[in-house]
Residue frames as a rotation matrix with the C-alpha (Angstrom) as fourth column:
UNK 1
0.477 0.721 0.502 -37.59
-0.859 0.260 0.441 32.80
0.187 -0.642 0.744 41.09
UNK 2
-0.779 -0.601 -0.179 -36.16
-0.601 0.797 -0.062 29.74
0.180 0.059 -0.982 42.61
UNK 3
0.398 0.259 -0.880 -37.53
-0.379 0.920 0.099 25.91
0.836 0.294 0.464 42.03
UNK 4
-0.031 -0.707 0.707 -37.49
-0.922 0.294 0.253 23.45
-0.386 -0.644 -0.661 44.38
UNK 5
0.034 -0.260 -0.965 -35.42
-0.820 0.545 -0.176 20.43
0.571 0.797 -0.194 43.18
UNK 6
0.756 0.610 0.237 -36.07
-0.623 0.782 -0.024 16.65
-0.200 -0.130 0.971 44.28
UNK 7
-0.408 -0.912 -0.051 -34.27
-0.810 0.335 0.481 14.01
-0.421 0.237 -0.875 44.68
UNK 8
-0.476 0.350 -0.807 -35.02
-0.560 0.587 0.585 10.52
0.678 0.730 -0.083 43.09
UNK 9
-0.590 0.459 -0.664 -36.27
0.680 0.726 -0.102 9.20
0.436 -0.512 -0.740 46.24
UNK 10
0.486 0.828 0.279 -38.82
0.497 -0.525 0.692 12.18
0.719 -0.197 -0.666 46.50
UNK 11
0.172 -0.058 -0.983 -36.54
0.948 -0.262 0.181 13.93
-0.268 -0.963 0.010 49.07
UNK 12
0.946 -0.195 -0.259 -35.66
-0.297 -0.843 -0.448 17.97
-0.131 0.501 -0.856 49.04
UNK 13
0.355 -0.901 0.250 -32.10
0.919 0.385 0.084 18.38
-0.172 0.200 0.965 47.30
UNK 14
-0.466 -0.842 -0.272 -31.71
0.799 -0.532 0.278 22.08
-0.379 -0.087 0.921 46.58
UNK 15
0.492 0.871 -0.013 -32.93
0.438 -0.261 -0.860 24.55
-0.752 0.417 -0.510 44.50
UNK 16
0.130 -0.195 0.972 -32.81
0.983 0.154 -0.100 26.05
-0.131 0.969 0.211 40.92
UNK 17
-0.417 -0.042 -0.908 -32.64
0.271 -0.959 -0.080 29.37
-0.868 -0.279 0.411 39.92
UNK 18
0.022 0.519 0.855 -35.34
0.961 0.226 -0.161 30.33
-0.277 0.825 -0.493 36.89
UNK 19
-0.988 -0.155 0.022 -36.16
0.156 -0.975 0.158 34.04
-0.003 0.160 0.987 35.34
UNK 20
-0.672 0.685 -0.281 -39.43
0.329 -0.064 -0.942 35.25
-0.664 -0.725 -0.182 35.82
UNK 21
0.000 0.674 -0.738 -40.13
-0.737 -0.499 -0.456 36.69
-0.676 0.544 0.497 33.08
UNK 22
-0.744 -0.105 -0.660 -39.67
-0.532 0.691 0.489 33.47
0.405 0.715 -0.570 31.50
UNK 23
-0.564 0.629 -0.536 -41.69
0.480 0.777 0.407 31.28
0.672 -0.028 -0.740 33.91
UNK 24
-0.768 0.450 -0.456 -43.95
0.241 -0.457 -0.856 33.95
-0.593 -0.768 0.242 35.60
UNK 25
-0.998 0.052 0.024 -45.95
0.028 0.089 0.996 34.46
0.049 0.995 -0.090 32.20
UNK 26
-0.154 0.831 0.535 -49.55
-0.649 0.323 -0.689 35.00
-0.745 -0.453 0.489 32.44
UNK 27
-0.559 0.130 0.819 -51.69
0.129 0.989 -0.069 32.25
-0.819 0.067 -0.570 30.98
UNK 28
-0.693 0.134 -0.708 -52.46
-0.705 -0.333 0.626 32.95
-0.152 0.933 0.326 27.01
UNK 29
-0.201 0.500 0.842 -55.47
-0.100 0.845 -0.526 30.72
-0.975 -0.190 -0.120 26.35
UNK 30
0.827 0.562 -0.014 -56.07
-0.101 0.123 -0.987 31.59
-0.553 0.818 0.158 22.86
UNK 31
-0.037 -0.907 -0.419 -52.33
-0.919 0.196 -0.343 31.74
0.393 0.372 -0.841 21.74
UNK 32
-0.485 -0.580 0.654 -51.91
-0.790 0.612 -0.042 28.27
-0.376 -0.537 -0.755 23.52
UNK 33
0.389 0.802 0.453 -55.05
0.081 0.460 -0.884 26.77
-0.918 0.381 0.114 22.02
UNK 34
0.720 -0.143 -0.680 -53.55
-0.635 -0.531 -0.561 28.31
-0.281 0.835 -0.473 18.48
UNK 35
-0.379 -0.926 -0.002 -50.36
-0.925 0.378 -0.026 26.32
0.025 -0.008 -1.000 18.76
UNK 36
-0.347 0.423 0.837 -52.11
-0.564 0.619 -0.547 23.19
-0.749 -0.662 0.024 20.21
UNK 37
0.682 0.579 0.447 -54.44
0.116 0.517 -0.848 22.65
-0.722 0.630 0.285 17.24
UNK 38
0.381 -0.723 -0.576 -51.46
-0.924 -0.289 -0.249 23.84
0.013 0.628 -0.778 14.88
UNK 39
-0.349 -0.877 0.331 -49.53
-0.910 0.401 0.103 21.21
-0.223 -0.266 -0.938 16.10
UNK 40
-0.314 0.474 0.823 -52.27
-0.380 0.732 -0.566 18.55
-0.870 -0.490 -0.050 15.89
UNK 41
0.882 0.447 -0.148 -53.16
-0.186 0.043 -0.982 19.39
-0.432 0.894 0.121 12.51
UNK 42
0.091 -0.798 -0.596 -49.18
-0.986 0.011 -0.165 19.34
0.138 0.603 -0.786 11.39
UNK 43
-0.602 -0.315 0.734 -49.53
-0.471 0.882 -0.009 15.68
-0.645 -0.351 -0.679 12.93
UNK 44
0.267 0.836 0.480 -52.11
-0.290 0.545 -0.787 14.64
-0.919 0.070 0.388 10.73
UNK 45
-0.353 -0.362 0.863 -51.30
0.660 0.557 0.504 12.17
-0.663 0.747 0.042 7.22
UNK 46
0.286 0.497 -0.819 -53.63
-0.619 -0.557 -0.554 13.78
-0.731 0.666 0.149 4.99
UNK 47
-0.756 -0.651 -0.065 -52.69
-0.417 0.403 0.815 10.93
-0.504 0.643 -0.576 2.82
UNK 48
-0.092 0.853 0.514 -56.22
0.220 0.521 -0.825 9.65
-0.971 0.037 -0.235 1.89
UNK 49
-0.587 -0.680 -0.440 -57.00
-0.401 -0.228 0.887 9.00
-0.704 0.697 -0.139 -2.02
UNK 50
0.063 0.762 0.644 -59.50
0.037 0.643 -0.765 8.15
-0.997 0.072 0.012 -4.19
UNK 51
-0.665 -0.745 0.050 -59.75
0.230 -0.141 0.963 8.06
-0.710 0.652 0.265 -8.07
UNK 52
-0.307 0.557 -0.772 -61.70
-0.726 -0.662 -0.189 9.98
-0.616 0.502 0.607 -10.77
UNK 53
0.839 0.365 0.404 -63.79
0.086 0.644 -0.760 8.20
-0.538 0.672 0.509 -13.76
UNK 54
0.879 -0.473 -0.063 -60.37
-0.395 -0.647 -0.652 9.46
0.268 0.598 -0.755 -15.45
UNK 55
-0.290 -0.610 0.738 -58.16
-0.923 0.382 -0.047 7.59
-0.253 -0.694 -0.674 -12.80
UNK 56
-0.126 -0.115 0.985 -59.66
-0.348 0.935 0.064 4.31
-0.929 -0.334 -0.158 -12.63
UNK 57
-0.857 -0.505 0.105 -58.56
-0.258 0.596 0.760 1.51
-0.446 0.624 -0.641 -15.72
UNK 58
-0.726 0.635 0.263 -61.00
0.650 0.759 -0.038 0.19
-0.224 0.143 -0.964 -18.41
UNK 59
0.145 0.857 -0.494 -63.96
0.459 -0.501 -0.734 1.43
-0.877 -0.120 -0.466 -19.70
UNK 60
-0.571 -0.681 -0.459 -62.41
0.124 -0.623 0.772 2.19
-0.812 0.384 0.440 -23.10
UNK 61
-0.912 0.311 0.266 -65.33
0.351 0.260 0.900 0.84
0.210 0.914 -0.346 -25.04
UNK 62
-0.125 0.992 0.023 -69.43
-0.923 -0.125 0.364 2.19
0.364 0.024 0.931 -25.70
UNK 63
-0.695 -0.151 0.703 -70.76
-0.486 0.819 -0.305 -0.79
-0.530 -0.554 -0.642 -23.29
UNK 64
0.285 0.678 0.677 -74.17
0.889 0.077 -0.452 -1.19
-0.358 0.731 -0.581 -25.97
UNK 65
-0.640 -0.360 0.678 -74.67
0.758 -0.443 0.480 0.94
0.128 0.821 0.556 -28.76
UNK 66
-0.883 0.226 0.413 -76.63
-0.140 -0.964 0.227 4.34
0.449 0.142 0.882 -28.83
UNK 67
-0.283 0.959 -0.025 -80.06
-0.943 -0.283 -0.177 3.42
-0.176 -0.026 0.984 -29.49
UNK 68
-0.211 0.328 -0.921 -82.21
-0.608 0.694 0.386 0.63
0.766 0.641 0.053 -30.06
UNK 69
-0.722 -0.225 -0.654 -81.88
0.161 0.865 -0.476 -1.32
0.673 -0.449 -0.588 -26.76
UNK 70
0.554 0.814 -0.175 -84.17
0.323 -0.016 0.946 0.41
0.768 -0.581 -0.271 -24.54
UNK 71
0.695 -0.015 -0.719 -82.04
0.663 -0.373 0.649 1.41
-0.278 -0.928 -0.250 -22.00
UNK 72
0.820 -0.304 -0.485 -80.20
-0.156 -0.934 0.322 4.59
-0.551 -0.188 -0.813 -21.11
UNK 73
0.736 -0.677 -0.001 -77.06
-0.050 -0.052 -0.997 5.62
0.675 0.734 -0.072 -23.37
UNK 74
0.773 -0.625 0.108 -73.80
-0.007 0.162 0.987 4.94
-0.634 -0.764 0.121 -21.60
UNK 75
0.702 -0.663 -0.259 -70.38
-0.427 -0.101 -0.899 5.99
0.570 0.741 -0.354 -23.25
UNK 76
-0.223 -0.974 -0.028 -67.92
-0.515 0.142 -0.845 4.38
0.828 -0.174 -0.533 -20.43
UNK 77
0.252 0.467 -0.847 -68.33
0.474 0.704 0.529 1.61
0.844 -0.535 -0.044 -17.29
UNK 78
0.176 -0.525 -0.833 -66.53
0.915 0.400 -0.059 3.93
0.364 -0.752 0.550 -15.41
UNK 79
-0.266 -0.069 0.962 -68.52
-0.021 -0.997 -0.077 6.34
0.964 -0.040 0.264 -14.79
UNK 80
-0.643 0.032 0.765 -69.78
-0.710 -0.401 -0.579 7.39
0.288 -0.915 0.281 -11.14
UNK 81
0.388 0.913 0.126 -73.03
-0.891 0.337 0.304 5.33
0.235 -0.230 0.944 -11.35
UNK 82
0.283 -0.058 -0.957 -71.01
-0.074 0.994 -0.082 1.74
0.956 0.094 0.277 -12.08
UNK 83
0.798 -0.560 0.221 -69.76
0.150 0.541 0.828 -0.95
-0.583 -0.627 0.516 -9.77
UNK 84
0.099 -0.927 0.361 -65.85
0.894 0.242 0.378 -0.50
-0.438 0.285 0.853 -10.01
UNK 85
0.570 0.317 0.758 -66.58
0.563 -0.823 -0.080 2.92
0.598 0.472 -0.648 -11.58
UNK 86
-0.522 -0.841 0.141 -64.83
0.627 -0.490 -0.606 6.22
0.579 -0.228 0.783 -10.35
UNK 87
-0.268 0.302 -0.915 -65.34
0.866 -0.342 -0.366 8.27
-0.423 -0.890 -0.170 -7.18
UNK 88
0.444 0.443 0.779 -67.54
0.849 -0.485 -0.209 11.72
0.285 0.754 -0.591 -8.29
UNK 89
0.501 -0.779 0.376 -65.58
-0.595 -0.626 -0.505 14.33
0.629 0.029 -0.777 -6.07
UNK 90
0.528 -0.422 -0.737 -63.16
0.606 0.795 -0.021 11.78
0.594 -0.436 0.676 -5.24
UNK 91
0.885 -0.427 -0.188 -60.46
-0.117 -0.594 0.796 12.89
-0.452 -0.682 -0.575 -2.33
UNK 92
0.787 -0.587 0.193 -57.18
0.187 -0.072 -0.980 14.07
0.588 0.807 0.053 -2.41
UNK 93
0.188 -0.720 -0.668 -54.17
0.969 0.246 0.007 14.05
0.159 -0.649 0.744 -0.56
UNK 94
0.674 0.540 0.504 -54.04
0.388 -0.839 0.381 16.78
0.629 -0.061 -0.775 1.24
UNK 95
-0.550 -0.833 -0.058 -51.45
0.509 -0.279 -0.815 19.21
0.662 -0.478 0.577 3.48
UNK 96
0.248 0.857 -0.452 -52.66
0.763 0.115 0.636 19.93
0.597 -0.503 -0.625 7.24
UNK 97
-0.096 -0.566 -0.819 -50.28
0.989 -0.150 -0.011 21.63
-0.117 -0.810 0.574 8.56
UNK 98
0.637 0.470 0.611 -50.54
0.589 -0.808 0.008 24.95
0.498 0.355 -0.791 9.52
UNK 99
0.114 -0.739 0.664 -48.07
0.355 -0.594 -0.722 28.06
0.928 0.318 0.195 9.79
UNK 100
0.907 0.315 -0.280 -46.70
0.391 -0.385 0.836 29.10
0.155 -0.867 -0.473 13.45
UNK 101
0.588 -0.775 0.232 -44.03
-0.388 -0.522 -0.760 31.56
0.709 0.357 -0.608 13.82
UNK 102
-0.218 -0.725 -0.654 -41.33
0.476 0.506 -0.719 31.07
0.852 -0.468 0.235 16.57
UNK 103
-0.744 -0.452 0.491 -42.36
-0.076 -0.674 -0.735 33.30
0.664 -0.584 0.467 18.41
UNK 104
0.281 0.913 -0.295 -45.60
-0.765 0.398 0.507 32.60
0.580 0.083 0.810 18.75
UNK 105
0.674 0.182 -0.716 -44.72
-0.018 0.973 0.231 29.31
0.739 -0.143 0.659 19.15
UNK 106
-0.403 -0.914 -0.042 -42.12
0.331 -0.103 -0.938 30.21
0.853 -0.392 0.344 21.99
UNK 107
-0.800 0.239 0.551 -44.66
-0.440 -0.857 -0.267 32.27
0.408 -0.456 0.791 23.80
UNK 108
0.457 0.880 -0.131 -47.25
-0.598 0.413 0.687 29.89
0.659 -0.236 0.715 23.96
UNK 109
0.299 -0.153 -0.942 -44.72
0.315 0.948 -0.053 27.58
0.901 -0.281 0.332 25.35
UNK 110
-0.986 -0.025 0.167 -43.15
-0.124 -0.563 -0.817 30.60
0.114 -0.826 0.552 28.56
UNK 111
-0.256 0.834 0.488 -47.34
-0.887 -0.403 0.224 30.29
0.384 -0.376 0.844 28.98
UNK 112
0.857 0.453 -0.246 -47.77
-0.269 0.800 0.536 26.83
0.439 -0.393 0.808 29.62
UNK 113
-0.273 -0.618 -0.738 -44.60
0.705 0.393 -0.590 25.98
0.654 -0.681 0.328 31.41
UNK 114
-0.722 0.056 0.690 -45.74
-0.414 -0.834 -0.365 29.36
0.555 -0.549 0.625 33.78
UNK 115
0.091 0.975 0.201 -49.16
-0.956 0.029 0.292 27.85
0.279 -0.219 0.935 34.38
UNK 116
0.463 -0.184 -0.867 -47.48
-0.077 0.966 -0.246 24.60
0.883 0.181 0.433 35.24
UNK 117
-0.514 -0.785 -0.345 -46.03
0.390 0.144 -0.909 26.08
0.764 -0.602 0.233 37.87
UNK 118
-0.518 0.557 0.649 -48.54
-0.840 -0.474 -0.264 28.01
0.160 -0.682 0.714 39.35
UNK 119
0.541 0.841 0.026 -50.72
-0.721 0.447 0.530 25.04
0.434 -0.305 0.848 39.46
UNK 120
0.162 -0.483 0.861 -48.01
-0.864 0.352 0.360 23.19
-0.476 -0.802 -0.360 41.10
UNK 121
0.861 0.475 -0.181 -48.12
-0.419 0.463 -0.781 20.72
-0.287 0.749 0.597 37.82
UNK 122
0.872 -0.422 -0.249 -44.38
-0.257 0.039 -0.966 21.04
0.417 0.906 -0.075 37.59
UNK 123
0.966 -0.242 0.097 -41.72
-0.051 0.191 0.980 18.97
-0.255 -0.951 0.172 39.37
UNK 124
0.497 -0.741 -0.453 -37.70
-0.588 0.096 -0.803 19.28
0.638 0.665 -0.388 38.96
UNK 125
0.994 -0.008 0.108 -35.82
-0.047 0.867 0.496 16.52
-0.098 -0.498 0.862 39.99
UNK 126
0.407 -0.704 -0.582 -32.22
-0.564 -0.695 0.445 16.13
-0.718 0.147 -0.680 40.04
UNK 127
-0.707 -0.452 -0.544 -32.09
-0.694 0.298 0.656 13.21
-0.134 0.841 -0.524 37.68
UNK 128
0.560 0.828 -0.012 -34.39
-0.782 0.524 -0.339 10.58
-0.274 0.199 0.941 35.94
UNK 129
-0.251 -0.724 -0.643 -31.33
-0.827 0.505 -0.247 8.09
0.504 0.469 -0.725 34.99
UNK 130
0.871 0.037 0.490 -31.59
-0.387 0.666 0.638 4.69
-0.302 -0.745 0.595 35.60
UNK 131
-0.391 -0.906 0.164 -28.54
-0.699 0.408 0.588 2.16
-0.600 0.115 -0.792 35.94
UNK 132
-0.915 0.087 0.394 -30.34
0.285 0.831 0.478 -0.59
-0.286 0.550 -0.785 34.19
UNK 133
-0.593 0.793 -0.137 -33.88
-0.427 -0.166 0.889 -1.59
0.682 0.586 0.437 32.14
UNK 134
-0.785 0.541 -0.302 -35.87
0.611 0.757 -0.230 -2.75
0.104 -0.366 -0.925 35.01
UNK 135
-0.141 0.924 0.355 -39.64
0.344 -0.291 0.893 -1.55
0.928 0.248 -0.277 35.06
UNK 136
0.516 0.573 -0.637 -40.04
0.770 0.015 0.638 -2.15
0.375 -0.820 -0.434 38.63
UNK 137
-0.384 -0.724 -0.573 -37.16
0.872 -0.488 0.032 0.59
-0.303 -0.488 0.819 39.56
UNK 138
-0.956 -0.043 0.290 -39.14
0.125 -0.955 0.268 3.04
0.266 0.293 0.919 37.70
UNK 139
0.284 0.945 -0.161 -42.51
0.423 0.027 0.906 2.37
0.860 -0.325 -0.392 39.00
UNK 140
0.179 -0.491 -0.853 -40.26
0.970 0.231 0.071 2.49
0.162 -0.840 0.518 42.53
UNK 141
-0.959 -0.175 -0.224 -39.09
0.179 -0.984 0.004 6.27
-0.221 -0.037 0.975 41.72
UNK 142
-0.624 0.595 0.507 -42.32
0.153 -0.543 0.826 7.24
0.767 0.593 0.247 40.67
UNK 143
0.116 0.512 -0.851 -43.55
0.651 0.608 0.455 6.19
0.750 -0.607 -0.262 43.88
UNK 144
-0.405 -0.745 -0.531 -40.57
0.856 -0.513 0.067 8.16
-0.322 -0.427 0.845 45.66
UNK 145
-0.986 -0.137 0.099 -41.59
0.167 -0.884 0.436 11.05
0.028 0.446 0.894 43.86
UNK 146
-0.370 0.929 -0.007 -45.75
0.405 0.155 -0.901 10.45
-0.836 -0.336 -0.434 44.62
UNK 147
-0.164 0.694 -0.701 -47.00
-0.886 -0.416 -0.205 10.94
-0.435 0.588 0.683 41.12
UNK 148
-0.967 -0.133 0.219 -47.44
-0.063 0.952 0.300 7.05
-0.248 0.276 -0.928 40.34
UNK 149
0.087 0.996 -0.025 -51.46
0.591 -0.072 -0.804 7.55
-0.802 0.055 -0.595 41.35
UNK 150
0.057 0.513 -0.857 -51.76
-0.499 -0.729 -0.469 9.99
-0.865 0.454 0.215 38.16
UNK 151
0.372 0.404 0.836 -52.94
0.155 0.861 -0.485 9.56
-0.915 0.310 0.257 35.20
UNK 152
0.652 -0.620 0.437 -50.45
0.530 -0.039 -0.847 10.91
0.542 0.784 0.303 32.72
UNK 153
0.655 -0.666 -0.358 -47.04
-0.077 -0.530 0.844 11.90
-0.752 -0.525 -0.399 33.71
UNK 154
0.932 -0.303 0.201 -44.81
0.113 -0.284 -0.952 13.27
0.345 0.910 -0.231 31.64
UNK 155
0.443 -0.830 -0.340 -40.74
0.547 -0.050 0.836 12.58
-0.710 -0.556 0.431 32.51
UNK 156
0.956 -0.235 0.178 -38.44
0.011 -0.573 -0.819 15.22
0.294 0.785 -0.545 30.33
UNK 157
0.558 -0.734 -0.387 -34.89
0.450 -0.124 0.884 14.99
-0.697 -0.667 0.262 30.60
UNK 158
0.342 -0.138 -0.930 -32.13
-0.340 -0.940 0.015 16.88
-0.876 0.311 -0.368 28.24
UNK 159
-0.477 -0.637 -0.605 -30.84
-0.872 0.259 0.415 14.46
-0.107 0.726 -0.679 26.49
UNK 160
0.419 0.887 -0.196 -32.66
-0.801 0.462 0.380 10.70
0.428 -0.002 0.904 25.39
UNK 161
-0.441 -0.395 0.806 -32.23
-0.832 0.517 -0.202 7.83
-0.337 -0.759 -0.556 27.86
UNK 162
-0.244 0.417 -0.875 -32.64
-0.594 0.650 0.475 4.63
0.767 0.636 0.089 26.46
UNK 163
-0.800 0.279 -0.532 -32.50
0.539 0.724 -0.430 2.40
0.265 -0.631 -0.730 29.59
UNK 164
-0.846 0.528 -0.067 -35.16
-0.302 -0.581 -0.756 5.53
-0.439 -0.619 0.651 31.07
UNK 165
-0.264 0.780 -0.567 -37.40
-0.957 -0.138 0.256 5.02
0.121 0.610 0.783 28.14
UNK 166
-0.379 0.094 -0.921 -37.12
0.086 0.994 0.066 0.68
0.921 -0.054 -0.385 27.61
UNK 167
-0.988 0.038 -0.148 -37.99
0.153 0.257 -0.954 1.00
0.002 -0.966 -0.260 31.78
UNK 168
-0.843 0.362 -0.398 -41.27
0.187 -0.497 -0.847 2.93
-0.505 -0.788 0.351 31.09
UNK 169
-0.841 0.130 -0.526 -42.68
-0.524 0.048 0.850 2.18
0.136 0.990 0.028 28.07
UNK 170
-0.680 0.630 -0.375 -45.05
0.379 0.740 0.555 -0.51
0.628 0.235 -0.742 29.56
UNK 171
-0.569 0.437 -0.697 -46.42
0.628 -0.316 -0.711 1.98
-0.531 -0.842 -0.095 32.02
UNK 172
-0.164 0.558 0.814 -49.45
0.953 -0.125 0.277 3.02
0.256 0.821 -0.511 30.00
UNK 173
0.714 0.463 -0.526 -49.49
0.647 -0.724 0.239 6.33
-0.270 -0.511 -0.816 32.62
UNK 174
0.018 -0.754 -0.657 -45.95
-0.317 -0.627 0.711 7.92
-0.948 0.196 -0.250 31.59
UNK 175
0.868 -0.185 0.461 -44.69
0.426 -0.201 -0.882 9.27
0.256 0.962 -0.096 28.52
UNK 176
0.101 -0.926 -0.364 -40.63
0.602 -0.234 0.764 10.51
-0.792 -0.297 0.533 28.00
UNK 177
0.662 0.048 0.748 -39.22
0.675 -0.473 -0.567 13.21
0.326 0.880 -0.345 26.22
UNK 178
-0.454 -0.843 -0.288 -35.66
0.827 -0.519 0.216 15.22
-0.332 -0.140 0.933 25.64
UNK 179
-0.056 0.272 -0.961 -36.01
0.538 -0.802 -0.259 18.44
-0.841 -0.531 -0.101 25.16
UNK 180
-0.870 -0.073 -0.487 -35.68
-0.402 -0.465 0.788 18.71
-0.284 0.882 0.376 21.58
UNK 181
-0.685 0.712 -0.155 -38.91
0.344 0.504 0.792 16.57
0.642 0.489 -0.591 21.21
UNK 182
-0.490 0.477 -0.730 -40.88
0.500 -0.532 -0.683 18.52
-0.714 -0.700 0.022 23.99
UNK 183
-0.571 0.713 0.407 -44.07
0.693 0.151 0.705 19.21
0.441 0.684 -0.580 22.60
UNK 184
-0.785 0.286 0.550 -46.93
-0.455 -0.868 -0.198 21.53
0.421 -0.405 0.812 23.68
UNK 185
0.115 0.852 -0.511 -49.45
-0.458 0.502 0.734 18.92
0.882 0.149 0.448 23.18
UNK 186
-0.155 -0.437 -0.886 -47.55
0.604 0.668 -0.435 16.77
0.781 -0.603 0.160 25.84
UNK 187
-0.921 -0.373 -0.113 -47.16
0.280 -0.431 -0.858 19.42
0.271 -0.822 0.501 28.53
UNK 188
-0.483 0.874 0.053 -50.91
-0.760 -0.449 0.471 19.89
0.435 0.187 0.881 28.37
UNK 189
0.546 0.817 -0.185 -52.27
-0.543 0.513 0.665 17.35
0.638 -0.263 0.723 28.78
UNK 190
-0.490 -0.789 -0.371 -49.48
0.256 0.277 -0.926 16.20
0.833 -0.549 0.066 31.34
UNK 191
0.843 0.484 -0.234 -51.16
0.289 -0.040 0.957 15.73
0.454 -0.874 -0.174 35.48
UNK 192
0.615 -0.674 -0.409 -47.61
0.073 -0.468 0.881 16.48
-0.785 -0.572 -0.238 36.42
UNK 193
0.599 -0.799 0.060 -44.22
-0.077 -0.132 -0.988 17.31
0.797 0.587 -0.141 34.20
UNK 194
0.808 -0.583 -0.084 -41.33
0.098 -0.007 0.995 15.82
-0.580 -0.813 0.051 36.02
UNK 195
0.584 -0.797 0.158 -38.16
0.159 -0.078 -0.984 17.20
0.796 0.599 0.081 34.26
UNK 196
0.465 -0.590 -0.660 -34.80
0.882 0.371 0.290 17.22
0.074 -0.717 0.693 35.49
UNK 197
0.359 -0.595 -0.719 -32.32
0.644 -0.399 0.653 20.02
-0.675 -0.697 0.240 36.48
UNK 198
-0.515 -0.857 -0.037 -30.66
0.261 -0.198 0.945 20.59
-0.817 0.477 0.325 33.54
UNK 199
-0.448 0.664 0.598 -33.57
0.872 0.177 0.457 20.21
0.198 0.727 -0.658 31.29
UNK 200
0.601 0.793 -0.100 -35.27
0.799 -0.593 0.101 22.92
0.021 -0.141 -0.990 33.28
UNK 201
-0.024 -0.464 -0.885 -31.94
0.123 -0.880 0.458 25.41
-0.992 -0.098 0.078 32.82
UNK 202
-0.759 -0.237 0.606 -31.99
0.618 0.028 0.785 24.33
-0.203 0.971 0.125 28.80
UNK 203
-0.033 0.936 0.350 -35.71
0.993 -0.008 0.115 25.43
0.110 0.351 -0.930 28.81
UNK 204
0.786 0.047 -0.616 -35.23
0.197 -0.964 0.178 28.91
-0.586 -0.261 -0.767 30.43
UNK 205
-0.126 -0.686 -0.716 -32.66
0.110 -0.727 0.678 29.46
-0.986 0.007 0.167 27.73
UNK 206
-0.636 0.509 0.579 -34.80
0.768 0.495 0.408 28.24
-0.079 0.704 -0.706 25.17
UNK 207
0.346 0.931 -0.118 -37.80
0.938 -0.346 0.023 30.05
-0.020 -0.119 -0.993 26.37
UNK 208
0.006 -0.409 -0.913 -35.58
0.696 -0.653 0.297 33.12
-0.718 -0.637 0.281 27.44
């Protein structure tokens, strides 16, 4: 199937050539969802901690003796009930992540770049470079390219651009990403995906 490709000032420039059976794909909702939360859950710390009557310092002595005092027996200060005491099922650090094959995780991704196109979600361009760090030049191309008015846009190019990134960083509406960091999570939730030329031949040989 062929792509049409964009220049940076939003004009046509040419077109791509793609494989269909890469980006014709129908639209997996549960395999894509599967990945999705996979991915969300491999993002998560799981670092939280708490400590046991067994964990926490002190408490080596009988605070009163047995009997005699009137109140309840107590062998340590550090049990659940005290102040400063230990946590009864206390947490542990924990591992979120969860187990997606490549393929899988390949397939889900020929389903959402497919459905990106059908919904017209997905724009190639023939480059996203800038010569320098200036904000306003990238606000400018976004303009050129009429996806400024949305409310997340996602730029992908093949390789990482520092002056691209430092330009767009304060634009709270775009997000950047090379293709080795290309996420699922991102292309979701992405109102458009503007990637460049090259990025979109790496992907069909990726995806392929």
């Amino acid at each position: 199937m062929e792509l049409q490709v964009k220049s940076v000032n939003g004009e046509a420039f040419g077109q791509i050539t793609v494989a269909d059976e890469t980006f014709t794909r129908p639209f997996n909702e549960a395999l894509v969802h599967q990945v999705v939360v996979a991915y969300l859950a491999g993002a998560r710390a799981g670092t939280r901690a708490q400590k046991t009557r067994s964990q926490v310092s002190g408490g080596g002595s009988k605070p009163w003796r047995q009997k005699g005092t009137g109140r309840a027996r107590a062998g340590s200060t550090r049990g659940p009930l005290w102040r400063g005491g230990g946590v009864t099922f206390a947490a542990r650090p924990q591992d979120h992540s969860q187990k997606v094959n490549k393929k899988m995780y390949r397939a889900a991704m020929r389903a959402i770049f497919s459905e990106l196109v059908r919904q017209d979600r997905l724009m190639v361009v023939d480059e996203l470079a800038l010569p320098e760090i200036k904000t306003k030049q990238m606000i400018a191309r976004l303009n050129a390219l009429g996806v400024a008015d949305q409310n997340r846009v996602l730029l992908v190019s093949e390789e990482v651009d520092l002056n691209l990134y430092l330009s767009a960083r304060n634009l709270h509406y775009v997000a950047i990403s090379d293709m080795a960091g290309l996420d699922p999570v991102s292309l979701v939730g992405a109102d458009t995906v503007v990637i460049t030329a090259s990025a979109m031949q790496r992907a069909g040989e990726w995806l392929a």
